[in-house]
N, C-alpha and C positions, 0 to 999 in steps of 0.2 A: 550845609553841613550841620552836624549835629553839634549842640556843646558838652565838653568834657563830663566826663561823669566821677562826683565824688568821691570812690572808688579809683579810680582812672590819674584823677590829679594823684593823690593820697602814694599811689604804684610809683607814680615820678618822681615825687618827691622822697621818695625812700630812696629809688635809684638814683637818685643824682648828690644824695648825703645830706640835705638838710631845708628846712622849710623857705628858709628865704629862694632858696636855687628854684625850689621846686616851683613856690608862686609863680615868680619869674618867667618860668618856662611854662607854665599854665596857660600864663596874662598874653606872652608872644603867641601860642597856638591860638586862642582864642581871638587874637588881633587878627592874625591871616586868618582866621576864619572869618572875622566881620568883613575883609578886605574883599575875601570873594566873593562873600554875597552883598555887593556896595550897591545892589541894585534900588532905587527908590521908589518904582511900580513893579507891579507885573500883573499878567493878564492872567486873571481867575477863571474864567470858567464861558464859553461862548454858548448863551443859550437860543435856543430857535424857539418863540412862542408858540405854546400849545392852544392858548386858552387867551382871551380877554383878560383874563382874573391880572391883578397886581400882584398877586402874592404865588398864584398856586405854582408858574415855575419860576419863581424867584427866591427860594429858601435861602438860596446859596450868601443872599446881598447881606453886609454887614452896612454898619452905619459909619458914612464917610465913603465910601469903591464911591468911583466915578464908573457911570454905565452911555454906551455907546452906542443909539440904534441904528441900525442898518437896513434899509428897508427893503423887504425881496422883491420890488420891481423897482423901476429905475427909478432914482429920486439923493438925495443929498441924505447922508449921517447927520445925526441930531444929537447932543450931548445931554444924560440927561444924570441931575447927581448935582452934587453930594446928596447918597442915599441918607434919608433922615431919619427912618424908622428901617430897623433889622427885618429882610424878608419881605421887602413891601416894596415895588417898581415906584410906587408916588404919582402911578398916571397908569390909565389901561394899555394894556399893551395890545401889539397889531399882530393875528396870527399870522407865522410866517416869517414875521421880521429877525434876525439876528440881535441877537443884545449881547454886547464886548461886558463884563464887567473886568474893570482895574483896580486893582486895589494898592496904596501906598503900604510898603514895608519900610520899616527898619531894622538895618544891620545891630545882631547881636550885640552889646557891649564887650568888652573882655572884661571877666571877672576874675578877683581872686579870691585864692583859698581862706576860708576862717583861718582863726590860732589855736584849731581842737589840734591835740595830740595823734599822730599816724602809729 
């Protein structure tokens, strides 16, 4: 879920008669919002290698996803990660193989509003 938009707070707290109410009701939206998204990974992006290259299909990789290879004939998953450089697999990859990348999120904080005038 997206977070409120400064506009959006500003509407509420007019309708509800005054700024303390409004925060208030901001901070609770925005809490259930961090609550549903409480998730601590999720799976980015499952690429199938093209190419040898570390890089050419690995743009997607930030620094820090854990990536998972999967090899397309039989054999064991390999853990390979914490990516250290952006875009860069850190080893040549096998074409054919499967690569999970995961990447660790964090739940939005709930923010509140300034003390600008509505």
């Amino acid at each position: 879920m997206a977070k409120l938009t400064t506009q959006t707070v500003k509407n509420i707290m007019s309708a509800v008669l005054g700024q303390t109410e409004g925060n208030d009701v901001a901070t609770k939206l925005n809490q259930a919002d961090a609550l549903a998204d409480g998730a601590t990974h999720r799976l980015v992006s499952l690429i199938i290698a093209t190419n040898v290259s570390q890089t050419v299909d690995f743009g997607i990789l930030r620094v820090g996803d854990q990536v998972m290879m999967i090899p397309a004939t039989a054999g064991s998953a390999d853990q390979i990660g914490p990516i250290a450089v952006a875009g860069n697999l850190g080893q040549a990859a096998v074409v054919g193989n499967a690569y999970m990348v995961i990447r660790s999120v964090v739940a939005p904080l709930a923010a509140a509003v300034t003390t600008e005038k509505f």
